[in-house]
LONUTI-138932 format. One line per field, with one value per residue (C-alpha): x, y, z. Coordinates in steps of 0.5 Angstrom, whole numbers, padded with zeros to 4 digits. Layout:
u: (X,...)
v: (Y,...)
w: (Z,...)
END
This chain:
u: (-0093,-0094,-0094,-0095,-0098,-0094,-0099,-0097,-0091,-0087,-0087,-0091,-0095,-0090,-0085,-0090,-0089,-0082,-0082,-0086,-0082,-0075,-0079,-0081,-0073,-0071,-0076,-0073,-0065,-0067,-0070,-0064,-0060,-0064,-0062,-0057,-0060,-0054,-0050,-0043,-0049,-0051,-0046,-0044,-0045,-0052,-0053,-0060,-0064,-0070,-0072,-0076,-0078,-0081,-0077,-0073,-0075,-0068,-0070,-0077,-0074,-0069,-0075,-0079,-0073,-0071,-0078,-0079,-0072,-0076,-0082,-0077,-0073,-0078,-0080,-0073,-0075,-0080,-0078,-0071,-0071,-0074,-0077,-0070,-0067,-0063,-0064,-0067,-0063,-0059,-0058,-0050,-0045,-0038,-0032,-0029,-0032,-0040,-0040,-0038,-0044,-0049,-0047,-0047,-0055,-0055,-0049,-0052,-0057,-0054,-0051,-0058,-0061,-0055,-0057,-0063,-0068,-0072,-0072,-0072,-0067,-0063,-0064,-0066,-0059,-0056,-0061,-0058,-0051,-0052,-0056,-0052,-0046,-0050,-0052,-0045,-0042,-0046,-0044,-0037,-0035,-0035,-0031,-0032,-0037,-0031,-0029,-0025,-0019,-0021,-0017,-0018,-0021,-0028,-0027,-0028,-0035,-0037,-0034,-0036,-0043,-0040,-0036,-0043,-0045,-0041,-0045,-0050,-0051,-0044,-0046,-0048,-0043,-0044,-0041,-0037,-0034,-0034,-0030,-0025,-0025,-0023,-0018,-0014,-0014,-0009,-0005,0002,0000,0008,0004,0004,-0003,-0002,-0004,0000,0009,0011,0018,0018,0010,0007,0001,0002,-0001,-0007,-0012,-0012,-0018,-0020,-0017,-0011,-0007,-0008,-0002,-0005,-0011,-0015,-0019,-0025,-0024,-0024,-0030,-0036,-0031,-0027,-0033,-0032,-0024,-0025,-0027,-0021,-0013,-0009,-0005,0002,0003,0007,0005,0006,0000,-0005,-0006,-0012,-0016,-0021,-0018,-0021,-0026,-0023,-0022,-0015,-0012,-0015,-0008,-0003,-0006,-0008,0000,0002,-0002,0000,0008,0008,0002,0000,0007,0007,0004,0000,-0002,-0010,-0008,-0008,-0016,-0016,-0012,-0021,-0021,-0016,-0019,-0025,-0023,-0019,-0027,-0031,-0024,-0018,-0014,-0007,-0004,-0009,-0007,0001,-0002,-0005,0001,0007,0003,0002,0009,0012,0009,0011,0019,0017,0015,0020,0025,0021,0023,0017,0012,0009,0010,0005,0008,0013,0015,0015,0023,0020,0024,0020,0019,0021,0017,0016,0022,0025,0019,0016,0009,0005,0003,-0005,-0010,-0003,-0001,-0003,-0009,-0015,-0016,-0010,-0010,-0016,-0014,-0008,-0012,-0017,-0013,-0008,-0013,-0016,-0010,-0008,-0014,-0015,-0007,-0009,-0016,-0012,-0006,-0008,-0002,-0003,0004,0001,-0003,0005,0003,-0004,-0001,0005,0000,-0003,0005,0006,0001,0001,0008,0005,-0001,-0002,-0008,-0013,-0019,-0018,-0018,-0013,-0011,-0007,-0005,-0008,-0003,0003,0007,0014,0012,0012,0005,-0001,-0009,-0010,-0017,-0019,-0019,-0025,-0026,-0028,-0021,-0017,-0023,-0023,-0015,-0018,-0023,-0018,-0012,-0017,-0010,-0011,-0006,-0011,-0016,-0013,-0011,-0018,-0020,-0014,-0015,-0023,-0028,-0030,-0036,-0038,-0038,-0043,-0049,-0051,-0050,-0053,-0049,-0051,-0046,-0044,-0044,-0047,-0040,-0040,-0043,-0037,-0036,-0043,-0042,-0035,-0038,-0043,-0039,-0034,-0040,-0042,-0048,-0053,-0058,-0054,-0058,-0065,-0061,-0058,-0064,-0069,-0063,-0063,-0069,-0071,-0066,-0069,-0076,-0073,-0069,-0078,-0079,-0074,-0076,-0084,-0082,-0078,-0079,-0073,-0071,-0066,-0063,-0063,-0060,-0053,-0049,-0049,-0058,-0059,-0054,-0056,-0064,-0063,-0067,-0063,-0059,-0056,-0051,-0056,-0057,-0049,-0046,-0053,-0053,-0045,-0041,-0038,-0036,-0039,-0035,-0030,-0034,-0028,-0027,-0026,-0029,-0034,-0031,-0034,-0034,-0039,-0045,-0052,-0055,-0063,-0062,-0069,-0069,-0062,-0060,-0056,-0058,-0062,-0068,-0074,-0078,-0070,-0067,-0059,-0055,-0048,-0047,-0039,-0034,-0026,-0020,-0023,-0029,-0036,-0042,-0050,-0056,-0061,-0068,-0074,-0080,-0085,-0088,-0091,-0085,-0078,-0073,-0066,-0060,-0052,-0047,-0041,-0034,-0033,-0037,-0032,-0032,-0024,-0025,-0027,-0032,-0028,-0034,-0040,-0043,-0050,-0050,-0057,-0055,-0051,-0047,-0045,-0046,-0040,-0040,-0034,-0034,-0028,-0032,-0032,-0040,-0046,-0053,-0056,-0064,-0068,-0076,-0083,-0079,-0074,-0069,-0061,-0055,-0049,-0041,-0038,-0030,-0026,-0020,-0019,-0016,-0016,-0018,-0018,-0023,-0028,-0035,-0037,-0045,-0044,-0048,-0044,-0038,-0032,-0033,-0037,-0041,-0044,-0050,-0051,-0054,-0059)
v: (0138,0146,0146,0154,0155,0160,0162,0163,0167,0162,0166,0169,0175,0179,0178,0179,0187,0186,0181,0186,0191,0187,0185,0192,0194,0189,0192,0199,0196,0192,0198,0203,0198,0197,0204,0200,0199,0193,0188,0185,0178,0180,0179,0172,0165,0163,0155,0152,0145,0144,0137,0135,0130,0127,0131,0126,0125,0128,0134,0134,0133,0138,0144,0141,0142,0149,0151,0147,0150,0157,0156,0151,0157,0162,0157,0157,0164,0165,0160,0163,0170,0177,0182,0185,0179,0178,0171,0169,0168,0170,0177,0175,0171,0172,0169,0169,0164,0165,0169,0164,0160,0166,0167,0159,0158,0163,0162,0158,0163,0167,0161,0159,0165,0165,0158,0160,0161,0166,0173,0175,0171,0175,0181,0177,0174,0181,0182,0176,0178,0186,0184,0178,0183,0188,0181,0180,0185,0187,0180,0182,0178,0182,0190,0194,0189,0183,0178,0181,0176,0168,0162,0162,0155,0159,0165,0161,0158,0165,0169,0163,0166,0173,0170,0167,0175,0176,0170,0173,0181,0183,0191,0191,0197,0196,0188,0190,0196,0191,0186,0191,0193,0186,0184,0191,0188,0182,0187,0189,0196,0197,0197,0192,0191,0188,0181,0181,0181,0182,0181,0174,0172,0170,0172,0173,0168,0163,0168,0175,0180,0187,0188,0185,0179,0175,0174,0173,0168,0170,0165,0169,0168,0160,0159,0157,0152,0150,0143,0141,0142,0137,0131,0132,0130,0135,0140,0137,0131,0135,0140,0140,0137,0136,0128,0128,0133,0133,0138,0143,0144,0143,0151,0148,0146,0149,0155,0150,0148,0155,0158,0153,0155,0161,0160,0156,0156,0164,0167,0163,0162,0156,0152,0154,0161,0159,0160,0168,0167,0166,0173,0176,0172,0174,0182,0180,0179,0185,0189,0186,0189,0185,0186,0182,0177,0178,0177,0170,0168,0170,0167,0160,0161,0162,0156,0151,0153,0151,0146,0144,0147,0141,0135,0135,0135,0142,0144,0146,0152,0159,0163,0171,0170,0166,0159,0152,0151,0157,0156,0149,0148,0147,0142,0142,0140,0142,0149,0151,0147,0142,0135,0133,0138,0138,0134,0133,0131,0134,0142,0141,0139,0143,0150,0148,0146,0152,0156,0153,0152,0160,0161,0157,0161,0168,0166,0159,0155,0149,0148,0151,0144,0141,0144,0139,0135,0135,0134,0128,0126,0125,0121,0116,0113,0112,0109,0102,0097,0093,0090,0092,0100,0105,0107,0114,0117,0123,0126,0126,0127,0125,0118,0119,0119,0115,0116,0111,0112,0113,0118,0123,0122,0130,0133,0128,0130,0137,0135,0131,0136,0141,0139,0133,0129,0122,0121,0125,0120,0114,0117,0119,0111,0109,0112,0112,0106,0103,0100,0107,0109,0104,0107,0112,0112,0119,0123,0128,0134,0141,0144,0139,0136,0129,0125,0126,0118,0116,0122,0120,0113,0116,0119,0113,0110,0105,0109,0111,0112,0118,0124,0122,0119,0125,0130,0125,0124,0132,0133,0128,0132,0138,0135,0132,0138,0142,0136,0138,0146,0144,0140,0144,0147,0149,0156,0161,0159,0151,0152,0153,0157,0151,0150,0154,0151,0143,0146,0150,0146,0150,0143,0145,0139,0135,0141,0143,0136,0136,0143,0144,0138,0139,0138,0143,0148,0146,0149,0152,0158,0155,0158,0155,0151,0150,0147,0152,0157,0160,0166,0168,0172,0175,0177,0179,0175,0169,0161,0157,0160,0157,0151,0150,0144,0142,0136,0135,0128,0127,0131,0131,0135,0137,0140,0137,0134,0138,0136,0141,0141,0146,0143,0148,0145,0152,0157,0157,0159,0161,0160,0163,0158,0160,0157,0157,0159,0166,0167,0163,0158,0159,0155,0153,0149,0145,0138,0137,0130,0128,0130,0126,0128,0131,0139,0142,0149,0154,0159,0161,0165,0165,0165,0162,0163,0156,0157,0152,0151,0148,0142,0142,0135,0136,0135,0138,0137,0143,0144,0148,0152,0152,0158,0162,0168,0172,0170,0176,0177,0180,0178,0177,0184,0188,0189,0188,0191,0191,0197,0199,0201,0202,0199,0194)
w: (0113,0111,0103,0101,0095,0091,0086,0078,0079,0083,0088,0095,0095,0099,0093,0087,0087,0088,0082,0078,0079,0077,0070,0069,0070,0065,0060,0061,0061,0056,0051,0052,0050,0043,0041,0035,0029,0028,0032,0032,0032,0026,0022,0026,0021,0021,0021,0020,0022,0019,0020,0024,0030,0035,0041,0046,0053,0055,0052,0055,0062,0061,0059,0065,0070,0068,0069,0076,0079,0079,0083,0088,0089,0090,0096,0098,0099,0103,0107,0110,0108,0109,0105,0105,0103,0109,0112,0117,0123,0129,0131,0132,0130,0133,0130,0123,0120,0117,0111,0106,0109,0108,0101,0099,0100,0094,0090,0084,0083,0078,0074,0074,0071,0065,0063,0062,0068,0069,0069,0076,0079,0076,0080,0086,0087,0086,0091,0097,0095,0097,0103,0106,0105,0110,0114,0115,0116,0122,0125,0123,0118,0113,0112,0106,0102,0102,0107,0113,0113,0112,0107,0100,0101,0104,0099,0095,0097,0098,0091,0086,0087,0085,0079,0076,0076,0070,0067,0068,0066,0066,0065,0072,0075,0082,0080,0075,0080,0086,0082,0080,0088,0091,0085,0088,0095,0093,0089,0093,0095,0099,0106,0112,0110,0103,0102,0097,0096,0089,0091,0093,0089,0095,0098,0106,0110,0109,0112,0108,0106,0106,0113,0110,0112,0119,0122,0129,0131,0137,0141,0138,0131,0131,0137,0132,0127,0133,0133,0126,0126,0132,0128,0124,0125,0129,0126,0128,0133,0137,0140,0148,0152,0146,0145,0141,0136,0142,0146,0140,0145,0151,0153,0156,0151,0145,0146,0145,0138,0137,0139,0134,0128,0130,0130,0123,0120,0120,0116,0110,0103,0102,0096,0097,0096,0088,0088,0089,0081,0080,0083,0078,0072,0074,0074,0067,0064,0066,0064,0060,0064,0063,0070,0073,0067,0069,0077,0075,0070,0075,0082,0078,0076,0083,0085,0080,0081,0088,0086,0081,0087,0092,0087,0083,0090,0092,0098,0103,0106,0103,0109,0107,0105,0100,0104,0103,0110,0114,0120,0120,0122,0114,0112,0107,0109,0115,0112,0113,0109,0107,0106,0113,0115,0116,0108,0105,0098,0096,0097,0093,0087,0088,0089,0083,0079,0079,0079,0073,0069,0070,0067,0062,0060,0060,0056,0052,0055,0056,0059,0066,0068,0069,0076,0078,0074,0079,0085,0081,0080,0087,0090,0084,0085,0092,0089,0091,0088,0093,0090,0082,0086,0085,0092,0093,0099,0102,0107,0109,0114,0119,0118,0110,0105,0108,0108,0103,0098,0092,0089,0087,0079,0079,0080,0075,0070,0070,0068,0062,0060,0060,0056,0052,0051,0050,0057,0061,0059,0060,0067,0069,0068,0072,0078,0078,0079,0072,0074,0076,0069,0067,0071,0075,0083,0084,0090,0093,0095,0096,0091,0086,0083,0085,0080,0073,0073,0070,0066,0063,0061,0057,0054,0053,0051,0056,0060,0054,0059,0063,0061,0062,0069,0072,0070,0074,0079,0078,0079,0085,0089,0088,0091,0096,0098,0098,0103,0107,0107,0107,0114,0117,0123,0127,0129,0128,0135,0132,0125,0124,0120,0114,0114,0108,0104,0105,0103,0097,0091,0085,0084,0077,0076,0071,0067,0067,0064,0059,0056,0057,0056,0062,0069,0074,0077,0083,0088,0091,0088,0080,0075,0070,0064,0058,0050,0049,0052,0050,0048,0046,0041,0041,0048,0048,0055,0056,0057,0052,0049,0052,0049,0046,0050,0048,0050,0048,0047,0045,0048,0044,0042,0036,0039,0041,0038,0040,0039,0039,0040,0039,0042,0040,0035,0031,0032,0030,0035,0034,0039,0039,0041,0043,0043,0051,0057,0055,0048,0048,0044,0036,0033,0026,0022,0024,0020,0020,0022,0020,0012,0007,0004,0010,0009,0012,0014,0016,0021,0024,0029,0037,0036,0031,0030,0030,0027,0030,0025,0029,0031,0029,0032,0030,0031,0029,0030,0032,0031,0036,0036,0043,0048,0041,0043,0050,0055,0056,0059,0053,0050,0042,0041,0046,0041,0043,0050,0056,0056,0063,0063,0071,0077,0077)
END
């Protein structure tokens, strides 16, 4: 097994001139914006925490990840790509699908940097976007820096990595006019090639992108997914001369299965299309612009007519009429990624989760949530109890609803966390395992999202042990995925279109519920949600300033309970806390938990400063008016508005 050393900037040789180069870009970017003699940051409430203590094991263990992501990284790195930062792989790749893939093996990069990692990740994930872009476009996947034309369900495997840009260093020009670029090709231009009918507010068929929507499907442009989709149910039961979902690879029978896909599925709106509304809030922050709040408010609301026009079901398919079931023979399931194939249940909540979560974050109205909870509605009066778990049914089809299974703890939670109803509450314990609360099982997945119960028991009370257990489990998979690189010998002939994914060692999700309180994205497309965010203030970046750990122990409607931890024992560190990962919730007042009497401070501000002496050890309870200000990508001292300072 080859271990490469990679030297004291975590990197090898060929990328140390790449990284000094990055560094000495920040310094420049940062001096020109240095040119103020004051900021809007100055003027925010300051609160102090002088007591000092011995630092908790969570807190050394949550600094110790944060710095060992970094040299993993670069590991990751070395292995897998070119100087150029395109990856090591193939010379083609046919097919419509892949491009998702590419951007997936970097896609948390840039969220890495914005809870505090360092520096050059930053412009090295801006690096990769740029150079998987060209990478794919020669395969063909990709037409004018966006995806040519594929489902919102793959768009949003790739475009989360884009949304994290935002997190990051919002006055980038070319993300900033890149995020305006995609948003406009989802509004309705009046031509054929308009992925979007404002008339009827649908989106025109389950594949659309830059080329504009598909309404035809080639053998072509199914070739490298058609050995996945084998593994799943058919589409239908009665398409002619197909019996089993292993004609998928049988060149035979594969054009019965693709004419039907073609004739019902390719004219519809579909319920996955909800997540393109990320893509929309997403240009919101970099621009305020309220017609890309209006697209997002009136899409979310066109689908909950539908389904309040279904008798409170969704359904999974809107021909270009605006008719349930136009081209499904007046059925209101069998649509693209629908009740019945490939998943069921899971992109329904998904797609209206995240449909609903971005209307919410726009306007502060929580009355949108009515259309997930539409989809829990639905399968839970179907529910049934086996074994002291609940059971709820999957799919649906002419035999009614089946597939019985639990149902995974993170869509329910996202629902909680959300709206922080007691209701909600109690729904999530309803429908998940109790005995996965009390300890962690610590599950590995794509997109790192798996593991929300034992983190609802230890805010429940139950599982104490829960930071220090996901750091470690956070960590061990990080490790583990180093082995897998350091052993891996395979070639770009061996490796398929998913190799990266499964070995990039920046494992976030211990970090995510620590320092934020909150569940990670849903990795299809969802933004990040949070209680609050971070800023260094004295080196004017986002994340945790280092050597300053954070955990949120109580999560509540009111708001939240932070520990803070400076773990230099010789300076003093300061850190912004702002109310929600865009500034949309308003920080009311902070108790400082530690005194008695209680001190109690008022804010009344979307952001503090927090002063943390020589080892310092505090917690303070931070009340939340949430959803109260428009959400922005705005830094505390940028102002009012993002200025744009040009490329990076």
């Amino acid at each position: 097994m080859h271990r490469p050393n990679l030297g004291l900037l975590g990197g090898s040789r060929r990328f140390w001139p790449l990284i000094v180069l990055i560094q000495c870009c920040l310094v420049i970017s940062s001096t020109a914006q240095n040119t103020s003699t004051t900021t809007p940051l100055e003027k925010a409430p300051v609160i102090r925490l002088n007591d000092a203590g011995t630092p908790p094991d969570w807190a050394l263990m949550q600094q110790q990840l944060m710095k060992a992501l970094y040299p993993a990284a670069m590991a990751f790195i070395e292995k897998y790509t070119h100087e150029d930062g395109t990856l090591k792989w193939r010379e083609e790749w046919p097919g419509m699908d892949g491009s998702d893939d590419g951007y997936e093996a970097f896609y948390n990069f840039p969220l890495y940097y914005a809870l505090g990692g360092p520096k050059p990740i930053d412009s090295l994930s801006r690096i990769f976007w740029d150079a998987i872009t060209e990478q794919f476009t020669k395969y063909g996947q990709v037409h004018d820096e966006f995806d040519a034309g594929y489902d919102w369900m793959h768009h949003g495997e790739s475009y989360t990595y884009f949304y994290f840009f935002g997190l990051a260093d919002p006055t980038d020009k070319k993300m900033r006019d890149r995020a305006i670029k995609f948003a406009e090709m989802y509004m309705d231009d009046g031509t054929e090639k308009s992925n979007y009918d404002d008339e009827h507010k649908i989106i025109r068929s389950p594949l659309t992108g830059s080329l504009g929507p598909r309404f035809v499907n080639t053998a072509e442009d199914w070739v490298t997914h058609r050995p996945i989709l084998a593994h799943y149910p058919l589409p239908y039961d009665d398409i002619p001369n197909v019996d089993s979902s292993s004609a998928w690879n049988d060149d035979q029978k594969f054009p019965y299965i693709l004419q039907a896909i073609n004739e019902r599925m390719m004219k519809n709106d579909v319920p996955l299309n909800l997540a393109s509304t990320s893509l929309m809030a997403n240009a919101y922050m970099y621009t305020q612009d309220e017609k890309y709040k209006n697209w997002v408010t009136e899409y979310v609301e066109a689908w909950m007519q539908r389904v309040e026009d279904n008798s409170g079901v969704i359904p999974d398919n809107v021909g270009h009429s605006g008719e349930i079931g136009e081209n499904t023979g007046g059925k209101w399931w069998g649509g693209y990624y629908g009740w019945r194939w490939p998943h069921g249940l899971p992109n329904q909540m998904e797609a209206t989760t995240i449909g609903a979560s971005n209307a919410y974050l726009l306007t502060g109205d929580s009355s949108y949530l009515e259309l997930p909870y539409s989809v829990i509605r639905a399968v839970s009066v179907q529910a049934k109890v086996e074994d002291g778990l609940t059971l709820v049914p999957y799919r649906y089809d002419d035999r009614g609803w089946y597939d019985y299974r639990p149902m995974r703890p993170k869509y329910p939670t996202h629902l909680w966390y959300y709206s922080r109803t007691q209701e909600d509450w109690e729904r999530v314990k309803t429908l998940t395992d109790s005995t996965k609360w009390q300890r962690l099982q610590y599950r590995k997945s794509k997109g790192d999202s798996e593991n929300t119960a034992a983190w609802l028991g230890y805010l429940e009370g139950v599982n104490p042990t829960y930071p220090m257990d996901i750091l470690h489990a956070t960590y061990q998979e990080m490790q583990r995925r180093l082995e897998v690189i350091w052993e891996d010998d395979s070639t770009p002939d061996d490796q398929d279109v998913h190799h990266w994914l499964e070995r990039n060692p920046v494992v976030l999700e211990g970090l995510v519920q620590t320092m934020l309180g909150a569940p990670n994205h849903i990795y299809h497309g969802g933004l990040l949600h949070s209680s609050l965010r971070y800023f260094d203030p004295d080196n004017e970046r986002p994340g945790i300033p280092e050597d300053v750990a954070a955990l949120v122990r109580q999560v509540n409607p009111g708001g939240v309970s932070l520990q803070l931890v400076n773990l230099h024992p010789t300076e003093t560190k300061r850190v912004v806390v702002q109310g929600g990962m865009f500034g949309e919730h308003q920080i009311t007042r902070v108790r400082q938990v530690i005194h008695y009497p209680y001190q109690f401070n008022t804010i009344d501000h979307k952001y503090m400063t927090v002063e943390l002496a020589p080892g310092a050890v505090g917690q303070i309870e931070i009340g939340l008016n949430r959803f109260a200000n428009d959400p922005s990508y705005v830094f505390p001292w940028h102002g009012n508005e993002v200025p744009v300072v040009g490329m990076k």
